[in-house]
Structure formats: structure tokens, C-alpha cells
C-alpha positions in Angstrom: -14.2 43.9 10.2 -13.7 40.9 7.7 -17.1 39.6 6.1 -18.3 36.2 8.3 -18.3 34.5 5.5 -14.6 35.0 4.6 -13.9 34.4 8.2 -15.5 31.2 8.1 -13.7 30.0 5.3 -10.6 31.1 6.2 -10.9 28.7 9.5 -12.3 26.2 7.9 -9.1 26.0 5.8 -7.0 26.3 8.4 -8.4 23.6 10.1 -8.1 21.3 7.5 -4.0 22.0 6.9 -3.9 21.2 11.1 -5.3 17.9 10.4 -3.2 17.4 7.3 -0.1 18.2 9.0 -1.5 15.9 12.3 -1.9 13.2 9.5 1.2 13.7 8.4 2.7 13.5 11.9 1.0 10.1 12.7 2.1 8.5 9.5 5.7 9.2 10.3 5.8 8.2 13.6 4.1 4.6 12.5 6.9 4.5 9.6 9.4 4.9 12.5 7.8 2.4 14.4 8.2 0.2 11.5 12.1 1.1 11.2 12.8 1.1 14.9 15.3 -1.5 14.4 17.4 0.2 12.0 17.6 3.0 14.5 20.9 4.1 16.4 24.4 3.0 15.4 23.5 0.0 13.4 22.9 -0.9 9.8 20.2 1.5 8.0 18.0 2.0 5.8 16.1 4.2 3.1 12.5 5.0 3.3 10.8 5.9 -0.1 7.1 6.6 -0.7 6.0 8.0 -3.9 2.7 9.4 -4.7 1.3 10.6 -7.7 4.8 10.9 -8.7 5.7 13.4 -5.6 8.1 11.9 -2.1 5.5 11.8 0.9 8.2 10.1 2.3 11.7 10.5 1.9 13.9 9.4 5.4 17.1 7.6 6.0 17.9 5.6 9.2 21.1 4.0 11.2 24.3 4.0 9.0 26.0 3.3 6.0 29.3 2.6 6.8 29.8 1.3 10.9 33.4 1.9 10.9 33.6 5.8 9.5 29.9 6.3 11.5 28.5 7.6 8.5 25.0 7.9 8.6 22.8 6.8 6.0 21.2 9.7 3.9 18.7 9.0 1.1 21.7 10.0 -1.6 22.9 6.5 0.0 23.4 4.0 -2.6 23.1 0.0 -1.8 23.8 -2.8 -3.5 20.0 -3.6 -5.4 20.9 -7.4 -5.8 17.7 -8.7 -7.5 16.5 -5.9 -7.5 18.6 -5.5 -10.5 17.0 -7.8 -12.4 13.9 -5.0 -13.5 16.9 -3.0 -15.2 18.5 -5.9 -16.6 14.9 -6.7 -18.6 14.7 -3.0 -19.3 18.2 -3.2 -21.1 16.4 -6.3 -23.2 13.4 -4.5 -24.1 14.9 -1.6 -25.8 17.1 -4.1 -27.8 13.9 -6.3 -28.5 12.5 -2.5 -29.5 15.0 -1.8 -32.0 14.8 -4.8 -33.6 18.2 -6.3 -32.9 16.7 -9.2 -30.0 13.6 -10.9 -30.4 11.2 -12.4 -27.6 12.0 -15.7 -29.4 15.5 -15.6 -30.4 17.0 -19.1 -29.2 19.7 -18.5 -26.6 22.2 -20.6 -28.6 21.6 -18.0 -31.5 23.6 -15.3 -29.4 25.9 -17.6 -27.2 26.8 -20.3 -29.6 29.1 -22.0 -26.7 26.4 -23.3 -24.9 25.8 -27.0 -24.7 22.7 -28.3 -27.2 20.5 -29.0 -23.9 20.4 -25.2 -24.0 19.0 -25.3 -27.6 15.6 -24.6 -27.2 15.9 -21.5 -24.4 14.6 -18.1 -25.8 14.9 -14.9 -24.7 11.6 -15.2 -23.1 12.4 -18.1 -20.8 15.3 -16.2 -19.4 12.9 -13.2 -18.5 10.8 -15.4 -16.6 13.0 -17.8 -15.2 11.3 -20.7 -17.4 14.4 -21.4 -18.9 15.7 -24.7 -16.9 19.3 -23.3 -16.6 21.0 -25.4 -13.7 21.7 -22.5 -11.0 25.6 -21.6 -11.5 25.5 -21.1 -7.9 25.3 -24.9 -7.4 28.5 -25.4 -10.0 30.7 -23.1 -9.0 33.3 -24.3 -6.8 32.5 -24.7 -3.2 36.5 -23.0 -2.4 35.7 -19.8 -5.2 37.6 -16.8 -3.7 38.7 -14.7 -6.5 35.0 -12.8 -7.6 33.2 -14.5 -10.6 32.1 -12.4 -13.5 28.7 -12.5 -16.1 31.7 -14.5 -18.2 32.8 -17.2 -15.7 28.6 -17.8 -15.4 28.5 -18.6 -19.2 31.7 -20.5 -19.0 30.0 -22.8 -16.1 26.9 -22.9 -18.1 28.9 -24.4 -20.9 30.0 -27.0 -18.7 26.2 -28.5 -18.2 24.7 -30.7 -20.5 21.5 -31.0 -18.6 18.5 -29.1 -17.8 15.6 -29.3 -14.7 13.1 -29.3 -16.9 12.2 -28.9 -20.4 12.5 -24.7 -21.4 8.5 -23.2 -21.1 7.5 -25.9 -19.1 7.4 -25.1 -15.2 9.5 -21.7 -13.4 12.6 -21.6 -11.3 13.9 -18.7 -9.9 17.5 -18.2 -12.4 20.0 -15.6 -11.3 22.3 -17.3 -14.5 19.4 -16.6 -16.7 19.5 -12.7 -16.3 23.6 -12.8 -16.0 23.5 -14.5 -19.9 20.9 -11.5 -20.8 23.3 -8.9 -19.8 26.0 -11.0 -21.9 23.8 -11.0 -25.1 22.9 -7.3 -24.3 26.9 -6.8 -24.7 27.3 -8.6 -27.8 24.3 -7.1 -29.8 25.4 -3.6 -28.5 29.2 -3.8 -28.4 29.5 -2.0 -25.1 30.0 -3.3 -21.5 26.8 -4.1 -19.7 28.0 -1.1 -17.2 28.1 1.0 -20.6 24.9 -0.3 -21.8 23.2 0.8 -18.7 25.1 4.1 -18.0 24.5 5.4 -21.2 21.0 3.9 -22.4 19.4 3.9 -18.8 20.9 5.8 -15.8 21.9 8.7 -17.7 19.1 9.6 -19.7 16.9 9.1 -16.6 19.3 11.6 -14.4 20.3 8.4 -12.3 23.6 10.1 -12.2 24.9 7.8 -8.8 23.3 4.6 -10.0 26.2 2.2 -11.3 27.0 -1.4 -11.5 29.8 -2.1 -9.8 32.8 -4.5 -9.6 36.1 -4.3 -8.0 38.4 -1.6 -9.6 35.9 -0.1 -11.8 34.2 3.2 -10.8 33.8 4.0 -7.5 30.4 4.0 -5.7 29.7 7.5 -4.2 28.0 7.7 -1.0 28.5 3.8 -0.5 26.6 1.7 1.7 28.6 -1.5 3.1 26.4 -4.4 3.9 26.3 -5.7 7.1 25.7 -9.7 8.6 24.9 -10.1 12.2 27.3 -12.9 13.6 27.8 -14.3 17.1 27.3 -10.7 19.2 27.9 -8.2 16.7 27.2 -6.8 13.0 30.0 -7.8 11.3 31.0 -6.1 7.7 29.7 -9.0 4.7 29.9 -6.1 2.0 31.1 -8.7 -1.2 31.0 -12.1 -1.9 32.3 -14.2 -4.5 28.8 -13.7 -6.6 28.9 -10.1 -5.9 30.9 -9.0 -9.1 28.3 -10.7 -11.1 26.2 -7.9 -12.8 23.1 -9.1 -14.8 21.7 -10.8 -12.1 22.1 -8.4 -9.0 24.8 -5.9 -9.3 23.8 -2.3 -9.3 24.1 0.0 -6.3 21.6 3.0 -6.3 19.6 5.4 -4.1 16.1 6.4 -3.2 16.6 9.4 -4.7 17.8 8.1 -8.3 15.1 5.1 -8.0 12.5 7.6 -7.6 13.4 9.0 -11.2 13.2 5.0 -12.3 9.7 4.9 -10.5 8.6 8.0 -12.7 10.1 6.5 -16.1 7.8 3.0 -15.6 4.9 5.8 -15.6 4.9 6.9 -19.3 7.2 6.3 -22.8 10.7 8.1 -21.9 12.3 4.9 -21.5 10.7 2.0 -22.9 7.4 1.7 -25.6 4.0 1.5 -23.9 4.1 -2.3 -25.3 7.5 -2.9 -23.7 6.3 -1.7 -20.3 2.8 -3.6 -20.3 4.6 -6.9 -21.5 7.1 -6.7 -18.6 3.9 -5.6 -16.1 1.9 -8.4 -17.4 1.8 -12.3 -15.6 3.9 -14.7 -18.0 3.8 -17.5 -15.7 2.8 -18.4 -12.3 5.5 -18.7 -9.9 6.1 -21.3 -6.4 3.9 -18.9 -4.7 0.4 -19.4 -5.9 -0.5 -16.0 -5.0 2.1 -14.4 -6.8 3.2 -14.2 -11.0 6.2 -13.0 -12.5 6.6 -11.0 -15.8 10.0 -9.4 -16.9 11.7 -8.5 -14.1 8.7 -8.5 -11.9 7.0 -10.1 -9.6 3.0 -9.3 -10.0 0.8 -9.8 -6.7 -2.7 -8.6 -7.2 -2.7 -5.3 -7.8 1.2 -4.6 -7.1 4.6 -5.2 -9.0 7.4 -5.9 -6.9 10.7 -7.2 -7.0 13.0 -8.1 -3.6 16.8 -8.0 -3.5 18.9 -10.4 -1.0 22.4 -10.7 -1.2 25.2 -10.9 1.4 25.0 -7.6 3.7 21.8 -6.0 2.1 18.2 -6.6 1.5 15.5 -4.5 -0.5 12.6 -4.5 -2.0 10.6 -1.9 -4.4 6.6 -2.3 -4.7 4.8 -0.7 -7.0 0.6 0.1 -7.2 0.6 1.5 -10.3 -3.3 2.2 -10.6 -3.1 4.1 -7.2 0.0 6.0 -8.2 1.9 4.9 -5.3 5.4 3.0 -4.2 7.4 1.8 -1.7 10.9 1.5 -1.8 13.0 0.4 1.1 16.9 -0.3 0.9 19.4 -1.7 3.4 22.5 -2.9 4.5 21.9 -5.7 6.1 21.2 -9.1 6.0 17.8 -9.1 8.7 15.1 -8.2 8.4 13.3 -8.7 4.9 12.1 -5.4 4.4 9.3 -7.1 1.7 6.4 -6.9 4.9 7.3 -3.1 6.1 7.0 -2.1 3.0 3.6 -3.4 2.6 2.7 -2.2 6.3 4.0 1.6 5.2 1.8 1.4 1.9 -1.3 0.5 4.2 -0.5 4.3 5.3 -1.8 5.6 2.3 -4.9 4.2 1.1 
């Protein structure tokens, strides 16, 4: 006969694991609540939560592709859009580390083409959209079919001779401020901003599906095609003529390889202690009063975040870096926001 004591303890411990795993039960069926309506044969999603640097969470819904039925697994890789941004400023940093870019540099200094009403932009206003830049989005002509590239953005750029406001002196969200980074990150490195970021990023990290794409490069394993609901039906809206467009939104990834990004913001394998606090830290408020933007984040209290919305897809990563905790959710489609279920699935894990 075993001593009580050892008896007692052995219960005890047993009991606890049966509440653990009825914890863990309850918490997933609430994150399925949350994702009801990617459920079925619709447009999914990915579900990641990390904590203390381990998946609590890991689960794919609905499907990636509607035509071929094929379901969405978390090796699924969406187009990030925004999302994107957080590399692009990552791809700065270690220039700005290695001396080549400085925080200060005047745009002009690196693309000389530029009209002088772009003469006083640094580097620093495009990381925190402080810039000015008139939105190529509202230049671009309103019949564009053939994809634009970083290079038509600059060549539209050139075209302006104007600014909203004087560079430093309010914010405005600029998706051509982060496409003119990933030129400059070309011409100070000499590679392609895919190269850049396959070589200095995703492969040292292990990201070994992550790519940015365009048209007749590499192909995108384990593709995700986004998805628009129109009239009765989800109707395929995977590309648009700003899709090919890189510095600003074009990288498709997974859960899985954005869980190896999540671990590199923790410590120095990627970028210097100084680099990652500077791109952590509030640079300027923003046209939500509640929420601050540094470089290639979006700082709300206690969490970094960025969202990603583009034609077919929306995404969002939060980060609470003090609890050790994240939430990513990708998908590919263009409703709902996924910004609020990710919040309501980190209120899961206090």
C-alpha cells in the first residue's frame, strides 16, 4: 500500500492537469466562437497565440483556395499587406545599423529624382508616416490595369511638386513612404528588395515560405487567394493593380514562419536592442488619440500592432511584449477586420 501522503499528492496533481486540460478546452471552444464565420466552405483564417515564446494556439479555419477546396492549414501563406510594413522598417534598421542609412538622411540624398518639395523628408518621416508624401494611390490613373511596381510609385512621386503638410509637422498614414524605403534599401544594398529580405531577414530567421511576391517571380507555396463578397457570393479579388507593390504591403507569409518573426523581436538575432526599442517606442501620435505609431508599429497602451487590408485579405498581428504574449490572425478575405478577435482571444490569456 502507497504512503497517504504520496497518494495525496499524486491526486492532487492529477487534478490540477484535468482542470488544465478543461481550461484548455473552454478557451478553444471561445476562439471558435470567435471564428465561427470563417467556418465551412468559405474564406479562412489562421489562428496564432504565442506565449512565452511557445503556440497555445495554433488552428486554421475555412479555405485557402474556394475553387480547388483546399483547406487552410497554418503552413498557409496570405498576402500580409500592411502588415508588411514592420519588415520593411526592419530592412531599414539594419542598414541604419551598419552605417550605410541614417535616421536623418534627406530623402532627396538617395532618390535624387524627386521634386525639391520632397527636400526636407528624412528617413524618419517615412517610418512614421510624417513625411507629407501625396498618397500615389490618389495619382495613379483611375483606368491602371497593368500592376504598378515600388518604381512606377517613385516615378508618380516625381510628378508632385506639393506636399500636405510641411515633413515632421502632423502624420498621415503613407503606403508611398514605405514603397520609397524599400527603393533606397535597393540602392544602398544593390539587391532587389525580394533579395534584401530573403537573404538578410526570412532566411536567417528560418522563414523559409515567407516571400514578396509579384507576378512571374517565385511562386507562393501553400497560397492563400483572397476573397471579396459581392452581390450573393465570395467572389476571387486575389490582386489588384497596387498588389505588385512591395515596400508598402507585399509579402505573403504563415503563422508558422511569423511565429519565428515574433521570437526574433524578443532578443538581438535580428536587429540591435537599440533598433528594436526605437521601432517599439511612440514617435508621433497618430488620428487615433489612443493609439501612437513608431517604425512599423502601431503602439496602444501596452500592445504593438500593426493591421493589414488589401483587396481579398485582412490581418493583423498584436504584440504584449511585457506579458510575453501575441496574437496573430490572417485571412483571405475582405470582412471581417480581424483587429477586435484578436483582442477578444488575447483576453483568453490573462
Amino acid at each position: 500500500m502507497g504512503r497517504p501522503g504520496l497518494v495525496l499528492l499524486s491526486t492532487l496533481l492529477v487534478c490540477a492537469a484535468c482542470a488544465r486540460g478543461g481550461h484548455r478546452v473552454e478557451v478553444e471552444q471561445k476562439i471558435n466562437a470567435l471564428m465561427q464565420a470563417y467556418q465551412g466552405d468559405v474564406p479562412g483564417a489562421s489562428v496564432l497565440v504565442l506565449r512565452d515564446g511557445k503556440a497555445v494556439v495554433r488552428k486554421s479555419y475555412g479555405l485557402a483556395d474556394l475553387e480547388e477546396q483546399h483547406a487552410a492549414t497554418p503552413a498557409t501563406n496570405y498576402r500580409l499587406a500592411s502588415v508588411t510594413k514592420q519588415f520593411t522598417a526592419a530592412a531599414t534598421l539594419l542598414l541604419i545599423e551598419e552605417g550605410r542609412l541614417g535616421l536623418d538622411d534627406r530623402l532627396r540624398q538617395w532618390l535624387p529624382s524627386l521634386p525639391m518639395s520632397n527636400d526636407a523628408i528624412t528617413i524618419r518621416h517615412l517610418l512614421t508616416h510624417t513625411s507629407g508624401l501625396i498618397d500615389y494611390e490618389e495619382v495613379m490613373p483611375a483606368n491602371q490595369v497593368t500592376q504598378l511596381r515600388d518604381r512606377d510609385v517613385l516615378r508618380l512621386q516625381e510628378g508632385q511638386d506639393r506636399l500636405y503638410f510641411a515633413p515632421g509637422s502632423h502624420y498621415r498614414y503613407s503606403n508611398g513612404g514605405y514603397s520609397l524605403l524599400a527603393l533606397i534599401v535597393e540602392r544602398i544594398s544593390g539587391l532587389s528588395f525580394q533579395q534584401f529580405l530573403r537573404e538578410r531577414i526570412f532566411a536567417p530567421l528560418g522563414m523559409s515560405q515567407t516571400l514578396a511576391y509579384v507576378s512571374g517571380g517565385p511562386a507562393i507555396a501553400h497560397r492563400a487567394y483572397g476573397y471579396s463578397w459581392i452581390g450573393k457570393s465570395w467572389q476571387r479579388t486575389d490582386q489588384s493593380s497596387t498588389s505588385a507593390v512591395l515596400g508598402d504591403g507585399g509579402i505573403y507569409s504563415s503563422i508558422d514562419d511569423l511565429a519565428r518573426w515574433d521570437a526574433a523581436l524578443y532578443d538581438d538575432r535580428l536587429l540591435s536592442d537599440a533598433s528594436r526599442a526605437a521601432a517599439f517606442t511612440a514617435s508621433t501620435t497618430t488620428d487615433d488619440p489612443d493609439v501612437a505609431y513608431g517604425y512599423g508599429w502601431r503602439i496602444t497602451g501596452e500592445s504593438l500592432w500593426h493591421s493589414g487590408e488589401t483587396i481579398g485579405f485582412r490581418n493583423v498581428i498584436v504584440r504584449y511584449p511585457m506579458r510575453r504574449l501575441s496574437v496573430i490572425v490572417l485571412s483571405n478575405r475582405d470582412d471581417p477586420e480581424p483587429y477586435r478577435i484578436a483582442l477578444a482571444i488575447a483576453r483568453l490569456f490573462p
